[in-house]
MDAnalysis code that builds the backbone (N, CA, C; Angstrom):
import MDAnalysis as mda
import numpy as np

u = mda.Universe.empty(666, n_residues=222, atom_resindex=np.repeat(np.arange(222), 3), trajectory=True)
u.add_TopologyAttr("name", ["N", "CA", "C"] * 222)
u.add_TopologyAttr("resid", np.arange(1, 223))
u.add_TopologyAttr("resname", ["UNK", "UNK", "UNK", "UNK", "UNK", "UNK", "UNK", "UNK", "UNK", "UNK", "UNK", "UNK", "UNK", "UNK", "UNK", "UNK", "UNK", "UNK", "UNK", "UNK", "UNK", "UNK", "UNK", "UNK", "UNK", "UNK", "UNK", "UNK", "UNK", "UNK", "UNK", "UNK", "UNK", "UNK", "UNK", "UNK", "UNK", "UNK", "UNK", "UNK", "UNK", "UNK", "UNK", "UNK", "UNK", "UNK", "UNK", "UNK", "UNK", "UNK", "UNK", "UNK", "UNK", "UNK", "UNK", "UNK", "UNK", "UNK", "UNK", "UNK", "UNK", "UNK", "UNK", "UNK", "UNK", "UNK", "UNK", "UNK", "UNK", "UNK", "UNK", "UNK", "UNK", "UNK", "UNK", "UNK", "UNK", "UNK", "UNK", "UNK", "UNK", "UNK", "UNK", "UNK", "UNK", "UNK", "UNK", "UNK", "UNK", "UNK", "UNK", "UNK", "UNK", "UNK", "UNK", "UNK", "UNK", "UNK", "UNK", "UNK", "UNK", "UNK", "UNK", "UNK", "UNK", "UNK", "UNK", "UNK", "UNK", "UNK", "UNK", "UNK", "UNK", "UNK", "UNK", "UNK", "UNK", "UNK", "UNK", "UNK", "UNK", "UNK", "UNK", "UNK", "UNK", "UNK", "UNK", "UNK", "UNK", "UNK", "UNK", "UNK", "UNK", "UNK", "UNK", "UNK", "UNK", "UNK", "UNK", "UNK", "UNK", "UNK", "UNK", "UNK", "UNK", "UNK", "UNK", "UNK", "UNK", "UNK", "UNK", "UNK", "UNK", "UNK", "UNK", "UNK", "UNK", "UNK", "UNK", "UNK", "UNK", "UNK", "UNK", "UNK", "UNK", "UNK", "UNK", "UNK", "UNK", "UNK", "UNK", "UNK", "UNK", "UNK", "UNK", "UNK", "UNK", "UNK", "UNK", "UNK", "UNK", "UNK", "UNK", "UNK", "UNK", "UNK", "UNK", "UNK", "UNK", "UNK", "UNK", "UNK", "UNK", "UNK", "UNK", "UNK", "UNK", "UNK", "UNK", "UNK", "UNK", "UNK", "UNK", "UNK", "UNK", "UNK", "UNK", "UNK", "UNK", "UNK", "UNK", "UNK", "UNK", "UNK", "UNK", "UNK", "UNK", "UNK", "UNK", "UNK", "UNK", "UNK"])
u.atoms.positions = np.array([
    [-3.961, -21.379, 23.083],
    [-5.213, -20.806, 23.596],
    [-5.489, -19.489, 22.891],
    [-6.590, -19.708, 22.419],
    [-7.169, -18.099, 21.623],
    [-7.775, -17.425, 22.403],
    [-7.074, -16.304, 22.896],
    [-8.239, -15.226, 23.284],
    [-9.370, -13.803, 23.370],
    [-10.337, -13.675, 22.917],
    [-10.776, -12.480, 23.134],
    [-10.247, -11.153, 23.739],
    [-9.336, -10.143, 23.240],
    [-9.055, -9.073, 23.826],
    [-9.285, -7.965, 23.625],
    [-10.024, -7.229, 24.777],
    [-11.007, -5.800, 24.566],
    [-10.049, -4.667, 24.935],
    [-9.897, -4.182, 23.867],
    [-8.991, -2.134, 23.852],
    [-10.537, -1.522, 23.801],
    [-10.341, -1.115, 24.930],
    [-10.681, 0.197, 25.071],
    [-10.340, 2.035, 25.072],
    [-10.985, 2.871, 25.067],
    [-10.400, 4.048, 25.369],
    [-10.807, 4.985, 24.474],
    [-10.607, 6.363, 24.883],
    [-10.958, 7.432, 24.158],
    [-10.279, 7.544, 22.458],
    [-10.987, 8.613, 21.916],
    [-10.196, 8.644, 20.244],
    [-8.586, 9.662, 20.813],
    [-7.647, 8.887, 19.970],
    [-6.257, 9.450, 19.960],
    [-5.772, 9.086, 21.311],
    [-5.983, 7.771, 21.735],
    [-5.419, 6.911, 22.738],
    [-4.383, 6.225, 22.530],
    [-4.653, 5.863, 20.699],
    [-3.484, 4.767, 19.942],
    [-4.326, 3.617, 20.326],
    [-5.392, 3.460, 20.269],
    [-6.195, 2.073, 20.252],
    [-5.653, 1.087, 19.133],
    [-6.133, 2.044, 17.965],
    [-6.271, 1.225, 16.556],
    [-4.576, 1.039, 16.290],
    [-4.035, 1.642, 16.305],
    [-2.123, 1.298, 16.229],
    [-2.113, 0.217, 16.951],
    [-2.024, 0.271, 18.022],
    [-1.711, -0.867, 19.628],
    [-2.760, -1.921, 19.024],
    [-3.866, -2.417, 19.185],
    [-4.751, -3.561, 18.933],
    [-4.320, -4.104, 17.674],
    [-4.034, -3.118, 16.293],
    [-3.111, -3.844, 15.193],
    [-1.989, -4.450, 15.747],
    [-0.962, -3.724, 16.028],
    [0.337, -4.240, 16.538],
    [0.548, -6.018, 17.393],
    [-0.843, -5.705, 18.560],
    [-0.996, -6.894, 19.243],
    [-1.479, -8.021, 18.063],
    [-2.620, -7.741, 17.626],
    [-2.576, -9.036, 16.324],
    [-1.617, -9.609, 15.911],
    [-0.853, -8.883, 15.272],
    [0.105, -8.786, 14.428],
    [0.912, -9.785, 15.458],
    [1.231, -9.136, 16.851],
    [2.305, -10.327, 17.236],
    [1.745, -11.354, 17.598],
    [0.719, -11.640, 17.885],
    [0.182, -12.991, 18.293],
    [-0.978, -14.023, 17.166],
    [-0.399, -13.115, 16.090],
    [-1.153, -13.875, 14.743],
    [-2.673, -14.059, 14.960],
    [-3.345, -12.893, 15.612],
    [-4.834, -12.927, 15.793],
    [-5.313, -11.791, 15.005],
    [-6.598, -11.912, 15.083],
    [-7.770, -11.205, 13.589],
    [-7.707, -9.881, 14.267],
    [-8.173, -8.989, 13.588],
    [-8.755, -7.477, 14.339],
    [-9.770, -6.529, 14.070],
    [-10.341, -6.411, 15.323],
    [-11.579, -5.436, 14.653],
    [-11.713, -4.182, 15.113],
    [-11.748, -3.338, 14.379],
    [-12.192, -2.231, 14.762],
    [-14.015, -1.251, 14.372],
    [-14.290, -1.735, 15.921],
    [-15.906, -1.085, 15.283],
    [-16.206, 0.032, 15.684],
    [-14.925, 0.739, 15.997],
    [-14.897, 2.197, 15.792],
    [-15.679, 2.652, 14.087],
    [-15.058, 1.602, 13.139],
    [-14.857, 1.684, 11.538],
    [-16.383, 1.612, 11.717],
    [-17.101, 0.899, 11.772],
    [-18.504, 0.283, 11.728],
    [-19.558, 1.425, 11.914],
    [-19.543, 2.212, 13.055],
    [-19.821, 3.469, 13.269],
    [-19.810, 3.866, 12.584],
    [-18.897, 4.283, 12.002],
    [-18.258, 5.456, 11.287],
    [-19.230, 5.261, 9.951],
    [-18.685, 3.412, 9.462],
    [-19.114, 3.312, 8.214],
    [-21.068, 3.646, 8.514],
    [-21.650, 3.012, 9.570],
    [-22.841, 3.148, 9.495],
    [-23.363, 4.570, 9.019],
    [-22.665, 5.770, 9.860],
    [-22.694, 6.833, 9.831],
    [-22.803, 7.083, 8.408],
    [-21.592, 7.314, 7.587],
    [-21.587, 7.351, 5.976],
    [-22.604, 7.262, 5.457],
    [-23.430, 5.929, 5.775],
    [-24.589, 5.091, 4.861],
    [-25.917, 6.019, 5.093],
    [-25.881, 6.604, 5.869],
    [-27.003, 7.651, 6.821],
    [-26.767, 8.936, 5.503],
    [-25.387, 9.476, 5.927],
    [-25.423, 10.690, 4.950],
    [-25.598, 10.682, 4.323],
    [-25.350, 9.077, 3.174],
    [-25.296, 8.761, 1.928],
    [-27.106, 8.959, 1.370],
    [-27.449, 7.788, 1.799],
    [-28.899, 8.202, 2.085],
    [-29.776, 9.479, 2.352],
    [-29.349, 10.208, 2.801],
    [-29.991, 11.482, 3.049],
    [-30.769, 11.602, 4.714],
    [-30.033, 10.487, 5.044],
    [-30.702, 10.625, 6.705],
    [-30.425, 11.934, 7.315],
    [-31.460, 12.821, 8.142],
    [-30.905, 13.281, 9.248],
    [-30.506, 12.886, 10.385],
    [-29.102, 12.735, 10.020],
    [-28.539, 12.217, 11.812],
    [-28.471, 13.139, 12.903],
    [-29.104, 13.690, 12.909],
    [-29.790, 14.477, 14.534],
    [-30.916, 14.397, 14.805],
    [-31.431, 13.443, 13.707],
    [-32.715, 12.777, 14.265],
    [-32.809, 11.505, 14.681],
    [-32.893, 10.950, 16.268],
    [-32.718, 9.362, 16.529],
    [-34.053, 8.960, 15.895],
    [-34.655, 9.124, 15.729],
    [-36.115, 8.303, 15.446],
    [-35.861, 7.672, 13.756],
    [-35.366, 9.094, 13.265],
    [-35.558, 8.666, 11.607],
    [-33.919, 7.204, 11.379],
    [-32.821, 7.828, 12.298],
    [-31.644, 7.132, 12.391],
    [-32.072, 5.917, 12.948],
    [-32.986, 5.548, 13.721],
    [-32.982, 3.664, 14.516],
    [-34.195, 3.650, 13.315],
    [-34.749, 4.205, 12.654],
    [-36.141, 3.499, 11.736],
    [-34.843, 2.718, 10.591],
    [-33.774, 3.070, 10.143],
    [-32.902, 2.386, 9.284],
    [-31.774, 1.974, 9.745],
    [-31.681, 1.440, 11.261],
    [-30.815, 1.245, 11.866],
    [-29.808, -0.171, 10.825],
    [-30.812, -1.139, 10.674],
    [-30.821, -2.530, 10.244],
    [-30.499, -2.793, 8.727],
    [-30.313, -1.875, 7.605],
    [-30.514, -1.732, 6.324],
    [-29.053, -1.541, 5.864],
    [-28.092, -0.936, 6.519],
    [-26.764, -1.260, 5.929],
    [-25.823, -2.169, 6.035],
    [-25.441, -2.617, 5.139],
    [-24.788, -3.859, 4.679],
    [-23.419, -3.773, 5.057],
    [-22.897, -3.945, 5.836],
    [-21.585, -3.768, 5.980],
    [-20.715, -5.094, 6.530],
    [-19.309, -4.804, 5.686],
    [-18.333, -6.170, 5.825],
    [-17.387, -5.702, 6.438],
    [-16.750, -6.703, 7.373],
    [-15.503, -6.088, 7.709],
    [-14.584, -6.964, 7.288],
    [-13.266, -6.417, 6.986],
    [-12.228, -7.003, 6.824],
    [-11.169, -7.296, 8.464],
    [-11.250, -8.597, 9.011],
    [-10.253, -8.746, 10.085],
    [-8.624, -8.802, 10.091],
    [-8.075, -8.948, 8.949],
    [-6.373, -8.835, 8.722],
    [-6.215, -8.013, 9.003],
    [-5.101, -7.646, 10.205],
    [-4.792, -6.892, 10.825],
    [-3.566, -6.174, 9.816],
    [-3.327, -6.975, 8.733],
    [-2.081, -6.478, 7.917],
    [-3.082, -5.460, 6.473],
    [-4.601, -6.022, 6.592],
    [-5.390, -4.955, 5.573],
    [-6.570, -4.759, 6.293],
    [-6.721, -4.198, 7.047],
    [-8.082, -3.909, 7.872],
    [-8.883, -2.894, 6.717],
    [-10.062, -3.191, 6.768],
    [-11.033, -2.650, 5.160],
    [-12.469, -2.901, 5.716],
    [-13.337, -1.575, 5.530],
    [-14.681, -1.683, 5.846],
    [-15.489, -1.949, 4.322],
    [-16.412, -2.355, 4.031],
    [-17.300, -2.010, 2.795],
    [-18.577, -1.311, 3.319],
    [-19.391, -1.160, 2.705],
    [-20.617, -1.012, 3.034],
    [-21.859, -1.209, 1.628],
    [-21.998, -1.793, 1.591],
    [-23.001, -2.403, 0.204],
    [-22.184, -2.722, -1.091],
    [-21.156, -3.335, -0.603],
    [-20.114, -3.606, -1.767],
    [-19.058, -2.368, -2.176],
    [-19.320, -0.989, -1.164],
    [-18.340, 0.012, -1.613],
    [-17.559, 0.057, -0.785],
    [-15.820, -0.315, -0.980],
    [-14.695, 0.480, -0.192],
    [-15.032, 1.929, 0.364],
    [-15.454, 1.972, 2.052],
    [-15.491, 3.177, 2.414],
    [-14.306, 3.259, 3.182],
    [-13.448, 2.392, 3.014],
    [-12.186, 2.820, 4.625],
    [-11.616, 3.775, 4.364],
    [-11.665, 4.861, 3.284],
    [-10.755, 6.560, 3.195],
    [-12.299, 7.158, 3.859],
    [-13.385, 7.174, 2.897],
    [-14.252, 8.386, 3.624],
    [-15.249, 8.344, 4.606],
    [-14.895, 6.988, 5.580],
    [-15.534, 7.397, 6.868],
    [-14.088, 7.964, 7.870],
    [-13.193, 8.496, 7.395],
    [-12.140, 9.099, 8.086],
    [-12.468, 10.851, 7.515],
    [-13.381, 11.046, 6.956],
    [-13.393, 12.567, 6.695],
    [-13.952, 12.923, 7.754],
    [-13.806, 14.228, 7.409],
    [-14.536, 15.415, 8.259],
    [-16.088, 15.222, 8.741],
    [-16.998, 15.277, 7.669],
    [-18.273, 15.049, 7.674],
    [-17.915, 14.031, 8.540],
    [-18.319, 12.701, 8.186],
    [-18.185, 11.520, 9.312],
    [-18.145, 11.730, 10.522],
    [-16.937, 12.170, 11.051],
    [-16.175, 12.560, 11.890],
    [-16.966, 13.268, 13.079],
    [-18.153, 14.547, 12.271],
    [-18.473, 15.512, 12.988],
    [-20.113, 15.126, 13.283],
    [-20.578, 13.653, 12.931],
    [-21.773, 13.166, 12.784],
    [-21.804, 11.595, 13.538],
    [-20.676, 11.316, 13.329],
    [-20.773, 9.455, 14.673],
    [-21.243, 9.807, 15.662],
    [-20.986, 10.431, 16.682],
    [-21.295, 10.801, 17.649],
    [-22.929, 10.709, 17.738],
    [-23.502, 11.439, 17.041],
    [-24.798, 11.428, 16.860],
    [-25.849, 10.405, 16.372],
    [-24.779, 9.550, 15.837],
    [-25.324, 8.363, 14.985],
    [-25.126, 7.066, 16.440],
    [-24.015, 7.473, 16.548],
    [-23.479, 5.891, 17.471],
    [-24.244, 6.000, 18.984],
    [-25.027, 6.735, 18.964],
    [-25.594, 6.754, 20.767],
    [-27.603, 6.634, 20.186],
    [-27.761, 6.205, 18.951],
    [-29.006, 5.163, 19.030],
    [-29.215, 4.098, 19.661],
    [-29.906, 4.230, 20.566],
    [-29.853, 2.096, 20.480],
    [-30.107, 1.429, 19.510],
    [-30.415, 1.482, 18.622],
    [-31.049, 0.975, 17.712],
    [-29.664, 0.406, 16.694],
    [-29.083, 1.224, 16.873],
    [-27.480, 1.586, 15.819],
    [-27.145, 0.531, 16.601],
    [-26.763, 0.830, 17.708],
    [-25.554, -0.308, 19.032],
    [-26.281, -1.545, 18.860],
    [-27.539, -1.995, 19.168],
    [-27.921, -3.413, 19.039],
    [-27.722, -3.891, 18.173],
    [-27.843, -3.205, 16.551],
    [-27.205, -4.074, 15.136],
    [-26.160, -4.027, 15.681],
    [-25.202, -2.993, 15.672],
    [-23.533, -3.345, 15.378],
    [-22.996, -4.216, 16.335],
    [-23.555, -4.718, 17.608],
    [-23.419, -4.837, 18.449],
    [-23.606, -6.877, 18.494],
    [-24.081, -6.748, 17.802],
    [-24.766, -8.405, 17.260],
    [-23.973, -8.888, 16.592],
    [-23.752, -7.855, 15.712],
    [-22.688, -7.914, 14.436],
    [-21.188, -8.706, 14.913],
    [-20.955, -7.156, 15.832],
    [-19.728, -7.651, 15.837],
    [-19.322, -8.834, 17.408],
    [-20.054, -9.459, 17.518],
    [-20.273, -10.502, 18.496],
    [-20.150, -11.714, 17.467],
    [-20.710, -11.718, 16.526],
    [-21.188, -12.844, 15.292],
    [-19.395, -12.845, 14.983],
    [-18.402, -11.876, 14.815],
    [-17.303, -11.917, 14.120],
    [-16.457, -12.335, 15.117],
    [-16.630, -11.706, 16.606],
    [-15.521, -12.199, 17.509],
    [-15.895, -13.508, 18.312],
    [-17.186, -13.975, 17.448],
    [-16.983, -15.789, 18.247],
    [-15.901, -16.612, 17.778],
    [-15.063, -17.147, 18.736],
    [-14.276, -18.382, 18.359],
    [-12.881, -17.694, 19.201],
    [-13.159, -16.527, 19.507],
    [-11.919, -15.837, 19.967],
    [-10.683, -15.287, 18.763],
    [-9.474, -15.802, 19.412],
    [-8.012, -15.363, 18.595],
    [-8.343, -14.362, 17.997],
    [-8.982, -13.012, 18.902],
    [-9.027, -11.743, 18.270],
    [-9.015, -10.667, 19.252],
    [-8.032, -9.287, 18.605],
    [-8.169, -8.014, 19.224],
    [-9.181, -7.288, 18.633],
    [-10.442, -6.972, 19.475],
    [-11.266, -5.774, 19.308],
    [-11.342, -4.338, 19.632],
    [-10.955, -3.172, 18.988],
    [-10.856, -2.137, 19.851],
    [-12.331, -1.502, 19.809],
    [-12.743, -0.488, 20.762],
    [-13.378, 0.630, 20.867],
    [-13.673, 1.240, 21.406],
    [-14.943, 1.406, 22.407],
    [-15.371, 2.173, 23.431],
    [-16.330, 1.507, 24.602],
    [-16.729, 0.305, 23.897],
    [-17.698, -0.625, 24.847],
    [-17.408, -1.620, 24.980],
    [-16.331, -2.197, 24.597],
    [-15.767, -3.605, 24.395],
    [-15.974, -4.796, 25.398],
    [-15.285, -3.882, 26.215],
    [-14.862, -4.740, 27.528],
    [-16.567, -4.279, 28.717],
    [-16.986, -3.429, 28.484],
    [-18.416, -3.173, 29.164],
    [-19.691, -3.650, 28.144],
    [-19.689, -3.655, 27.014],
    [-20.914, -4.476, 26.911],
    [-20.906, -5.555, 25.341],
    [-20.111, -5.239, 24.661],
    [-19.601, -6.151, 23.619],
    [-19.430, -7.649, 24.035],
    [-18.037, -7.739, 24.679],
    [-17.683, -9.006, 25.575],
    [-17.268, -8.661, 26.817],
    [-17.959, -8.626, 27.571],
    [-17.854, -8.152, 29.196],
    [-17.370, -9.580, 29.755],
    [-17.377, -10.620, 28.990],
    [-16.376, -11.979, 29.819],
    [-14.825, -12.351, 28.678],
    [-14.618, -10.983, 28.181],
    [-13.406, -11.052, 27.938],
    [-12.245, -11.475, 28.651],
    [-11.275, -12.283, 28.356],
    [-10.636, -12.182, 29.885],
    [-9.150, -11.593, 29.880],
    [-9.264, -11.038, 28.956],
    [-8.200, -9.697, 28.725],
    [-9.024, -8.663, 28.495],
    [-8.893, -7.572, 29.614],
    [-9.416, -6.179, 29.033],
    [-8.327, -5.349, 29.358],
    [-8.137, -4.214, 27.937],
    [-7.223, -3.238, 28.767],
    [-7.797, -1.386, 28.553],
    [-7.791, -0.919, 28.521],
    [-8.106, 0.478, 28.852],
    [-7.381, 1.674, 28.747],
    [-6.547, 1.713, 27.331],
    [-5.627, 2.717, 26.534],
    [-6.646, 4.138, 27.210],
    [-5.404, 4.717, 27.597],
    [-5.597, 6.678, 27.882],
    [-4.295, 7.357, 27.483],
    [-4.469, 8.594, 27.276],
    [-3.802, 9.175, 27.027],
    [-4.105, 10.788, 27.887],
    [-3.200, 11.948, 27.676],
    [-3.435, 12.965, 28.076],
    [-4.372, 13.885, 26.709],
    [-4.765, 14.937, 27.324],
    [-5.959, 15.172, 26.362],
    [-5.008, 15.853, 25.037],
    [-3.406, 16.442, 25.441],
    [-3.271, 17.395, 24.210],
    [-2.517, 16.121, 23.658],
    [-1.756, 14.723, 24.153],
    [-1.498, 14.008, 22.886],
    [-1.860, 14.067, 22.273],
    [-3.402, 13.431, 23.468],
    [-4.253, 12.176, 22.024],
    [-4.681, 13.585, 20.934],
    [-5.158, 14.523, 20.966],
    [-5.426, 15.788, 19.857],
    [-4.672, 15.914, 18.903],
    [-3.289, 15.979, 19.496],
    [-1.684, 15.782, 18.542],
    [-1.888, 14.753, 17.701],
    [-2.172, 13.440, 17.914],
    [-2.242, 12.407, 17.115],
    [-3.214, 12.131, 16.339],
    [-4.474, 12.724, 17.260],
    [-5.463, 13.133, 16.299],
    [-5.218, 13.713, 15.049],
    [-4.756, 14.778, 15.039],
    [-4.232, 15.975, 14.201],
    [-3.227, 15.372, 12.896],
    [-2.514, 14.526, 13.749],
    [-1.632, 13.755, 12.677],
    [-1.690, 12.575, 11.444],
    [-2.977, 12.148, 12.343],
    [-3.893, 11.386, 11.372],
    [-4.646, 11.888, 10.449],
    [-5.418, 12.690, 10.867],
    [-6.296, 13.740, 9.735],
    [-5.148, 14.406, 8.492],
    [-3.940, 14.473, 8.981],
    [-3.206, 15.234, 7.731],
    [-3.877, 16.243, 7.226],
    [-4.567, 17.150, 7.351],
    [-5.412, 18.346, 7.073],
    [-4.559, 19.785, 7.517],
    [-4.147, 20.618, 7.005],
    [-3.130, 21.632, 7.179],
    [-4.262, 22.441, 7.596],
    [-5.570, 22.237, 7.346],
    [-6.588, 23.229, 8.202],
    [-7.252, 23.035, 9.102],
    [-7.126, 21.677, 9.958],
    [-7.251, 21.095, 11.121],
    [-6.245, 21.338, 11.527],
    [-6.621, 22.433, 12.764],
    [-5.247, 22.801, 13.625],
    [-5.520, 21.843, 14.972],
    [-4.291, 21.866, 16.147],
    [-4.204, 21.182, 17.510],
    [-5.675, 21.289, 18.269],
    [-5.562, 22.637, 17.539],
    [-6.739, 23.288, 18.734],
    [-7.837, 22.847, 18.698],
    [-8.129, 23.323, 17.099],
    [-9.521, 22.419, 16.637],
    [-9.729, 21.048, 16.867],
    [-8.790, 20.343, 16.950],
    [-8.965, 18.765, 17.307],
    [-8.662, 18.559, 18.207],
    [-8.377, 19.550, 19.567],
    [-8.663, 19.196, 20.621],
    [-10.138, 19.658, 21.598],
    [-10.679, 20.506, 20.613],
    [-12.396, 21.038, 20.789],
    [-13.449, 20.170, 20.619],
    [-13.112, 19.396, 19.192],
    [-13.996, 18.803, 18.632],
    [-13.502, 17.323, 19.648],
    [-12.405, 16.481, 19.698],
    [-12.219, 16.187, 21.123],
    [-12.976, 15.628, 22.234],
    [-13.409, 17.178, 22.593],
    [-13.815, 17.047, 23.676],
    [-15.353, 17.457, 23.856],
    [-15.305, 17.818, 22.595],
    [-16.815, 17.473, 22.472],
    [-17.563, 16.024, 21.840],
    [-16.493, 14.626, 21.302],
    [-16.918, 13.763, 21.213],
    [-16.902, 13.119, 22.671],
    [-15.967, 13.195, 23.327],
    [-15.469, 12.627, 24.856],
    [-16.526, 12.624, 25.792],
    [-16.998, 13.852, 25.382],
    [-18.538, 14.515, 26.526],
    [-19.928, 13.381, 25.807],
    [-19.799, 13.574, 24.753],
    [-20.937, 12.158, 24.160],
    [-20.789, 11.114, 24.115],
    [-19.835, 10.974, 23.969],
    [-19.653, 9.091, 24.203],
    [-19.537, 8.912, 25.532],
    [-19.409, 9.314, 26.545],
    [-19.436, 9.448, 27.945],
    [-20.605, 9.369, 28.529],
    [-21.567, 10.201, 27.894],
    [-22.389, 11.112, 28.741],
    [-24.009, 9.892, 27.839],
    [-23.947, 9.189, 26.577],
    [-24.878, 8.528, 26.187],
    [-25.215, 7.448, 27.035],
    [-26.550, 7.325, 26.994],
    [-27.434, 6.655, 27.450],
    [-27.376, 4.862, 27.324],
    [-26.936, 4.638, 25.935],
    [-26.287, 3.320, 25.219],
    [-24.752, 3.620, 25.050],
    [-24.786, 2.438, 26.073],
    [-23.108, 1.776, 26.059],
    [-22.183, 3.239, 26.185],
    [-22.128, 3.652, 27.352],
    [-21.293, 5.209, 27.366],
    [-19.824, 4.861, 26.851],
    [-18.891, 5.460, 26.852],
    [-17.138, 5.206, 27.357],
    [-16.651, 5.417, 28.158],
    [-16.753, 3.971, 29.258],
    [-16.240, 3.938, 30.160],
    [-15.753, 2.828, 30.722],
    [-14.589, 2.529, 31.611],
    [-13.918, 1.793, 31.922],
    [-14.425, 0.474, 32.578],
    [-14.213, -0.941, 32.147],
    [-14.897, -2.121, 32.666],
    [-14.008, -1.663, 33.964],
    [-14.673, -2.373, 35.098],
    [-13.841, -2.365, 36.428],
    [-12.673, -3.538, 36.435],
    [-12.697, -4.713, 35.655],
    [-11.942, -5.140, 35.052],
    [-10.414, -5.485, 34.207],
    [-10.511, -4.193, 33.897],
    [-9.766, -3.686, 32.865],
    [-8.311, -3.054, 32.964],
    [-7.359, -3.298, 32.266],
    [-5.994, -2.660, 33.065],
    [-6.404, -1.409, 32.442],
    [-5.610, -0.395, 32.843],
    [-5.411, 0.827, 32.622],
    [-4.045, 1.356, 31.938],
    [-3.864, 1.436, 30.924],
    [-2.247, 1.814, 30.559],
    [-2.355, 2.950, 29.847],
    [-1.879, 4.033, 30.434],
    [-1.554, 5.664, 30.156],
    [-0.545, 5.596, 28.914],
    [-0.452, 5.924, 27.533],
    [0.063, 6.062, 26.627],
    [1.056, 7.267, 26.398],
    [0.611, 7.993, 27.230],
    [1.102, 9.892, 26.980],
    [2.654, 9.186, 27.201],
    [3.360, 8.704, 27.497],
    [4.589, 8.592, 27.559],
    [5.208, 7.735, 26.711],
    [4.504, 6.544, 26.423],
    [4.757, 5.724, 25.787],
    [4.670, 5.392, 24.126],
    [5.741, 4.556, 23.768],
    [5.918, 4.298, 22.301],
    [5.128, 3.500, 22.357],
    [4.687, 3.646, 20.537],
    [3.806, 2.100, 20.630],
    [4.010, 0.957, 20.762],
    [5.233, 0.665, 20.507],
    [6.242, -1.084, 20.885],
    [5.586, -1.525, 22.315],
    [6.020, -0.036, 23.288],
    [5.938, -0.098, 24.596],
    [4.714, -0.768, 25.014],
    [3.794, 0.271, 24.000],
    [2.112, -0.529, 24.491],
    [1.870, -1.841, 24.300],
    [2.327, -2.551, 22.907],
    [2.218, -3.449, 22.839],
    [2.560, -4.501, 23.175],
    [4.072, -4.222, 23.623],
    [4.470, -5.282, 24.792],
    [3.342, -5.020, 26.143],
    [3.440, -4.439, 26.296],
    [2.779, -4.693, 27.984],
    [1.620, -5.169, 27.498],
    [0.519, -5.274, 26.231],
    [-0.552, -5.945, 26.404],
    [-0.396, -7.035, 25.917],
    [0.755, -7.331, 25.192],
    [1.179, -8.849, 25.198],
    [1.489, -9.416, 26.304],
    [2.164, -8.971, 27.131],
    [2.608, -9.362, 28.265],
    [1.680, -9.842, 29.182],
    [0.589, -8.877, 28.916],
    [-1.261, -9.005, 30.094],
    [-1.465, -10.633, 29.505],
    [-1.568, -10.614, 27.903],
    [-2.133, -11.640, 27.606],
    [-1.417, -13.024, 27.751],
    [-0.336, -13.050, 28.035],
    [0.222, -14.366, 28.215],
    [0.207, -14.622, 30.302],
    [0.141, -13.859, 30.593],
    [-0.057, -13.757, 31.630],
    [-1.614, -14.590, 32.283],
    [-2.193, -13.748, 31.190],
    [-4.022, -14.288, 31.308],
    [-3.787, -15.570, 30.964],
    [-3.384, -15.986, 29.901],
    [-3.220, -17.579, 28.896],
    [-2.584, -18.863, 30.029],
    [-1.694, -18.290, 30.801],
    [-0.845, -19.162, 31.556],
    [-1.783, -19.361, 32.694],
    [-2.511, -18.315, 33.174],
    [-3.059, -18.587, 34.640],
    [-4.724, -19.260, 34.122],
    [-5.074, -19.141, 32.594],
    [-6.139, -19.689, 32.386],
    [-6.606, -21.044, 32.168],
])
């Protein structure tokens, strides 16, 4: 039995680690449209969009081309035939999704999109709407958290930037947390659904067993 499974949760939860990992053990695809964002975002700057403008951002909502790669062993965005998976992880990016990803206009493409990729199931999707408006008849949802100075820590550790300090990436943080929360399209927030598994303590093995564990659980009683 293949099934649809929605990670949810804030950035520096260990979404994208944990939802790889789960692929990986149950030989299913993976998506992350965290990347998609991000990459959309890019295509905006690239272009010369102002992304603090929604009007001019949903008038080209529909115009970037973007592929995803599902191997969870090479996960890879393009966007008009260019490898962007290093520089929608920069800074710029980084300090502009937010602004980009709470169009509607943005969410209904990507949103189509990545519905078109997770038909047929035998896939982990992570992000922020997954399990609330992506596939809301998922029948695995789970709901990665963390405490706020981990997930910053891990934040921090990912960026590899010796001038991105804790602090700063726990500001900037919490000033994405407050927008993806607080938007109008598809906020971040928890399906009622959804398990809840607190990470701040946990290894990633740890996570991934227990959402393997959800899912065979789901598979047997389904």
């Amino acid at each position: 039995m293949t099934l649809i499974i929605a990670m949810d949760g804030p950035s520096g939860s260990g979404k994208s680690s944990a939802a790889k990992g789960v692929a990986r053990r149950l030989g299913y695809r993976y998506l992350d449209t965290g990347a998609m964002y991000r990459a959309i975002t890019w295509w905006m700057l690239e272009q010369g969009v102002d992304v603090e403008d929604a009007a001019a951002v949903a008038a080209r909502a529909d115009e970037a081309l973007i592929e995803m790669s599902t191997d969870p062993d090479a996960p890879g965005i393009r966007v008009g035939g260019v490898d962007v998976s290093g520089p929608i992880r920069g800074r710029e990016v980084t300090g502009a999704v937010s602004a980009v990803s709470r169009v509607p206009e943005v969410r209904a493409s990507l949103v189509a999109r990545q519905r078109e990729i997770m038909a047929g199931g035998g896939i982990v999707a992570e992000g922020r709407d997954i399990g609330t408006v992506v596939a809301p008849d998922a029948p695995v949802k789970v709901f990665l958290t963390a405490s706020e100075e981990a997930r910053a820590l891990r934040r921090a550790r990912e960026i590899a930037d010796p001038a991105v300090s804790v602090e700063a990436t726990l500001a900037d943080q919490a000033r994405r947390d407050r927008l993806d929360s607080t938007r109008t399209a598809s906020p971040l927030t928890k399906a009622d659904d959804a398990v809840e598994i607190d990470s701040t303590e946990l290894g990633l093995d740890e996570v991934i067993d227990a959402v393997v564990r959800l899912v065979k659980e789901r598979a047997a009683t389904g």
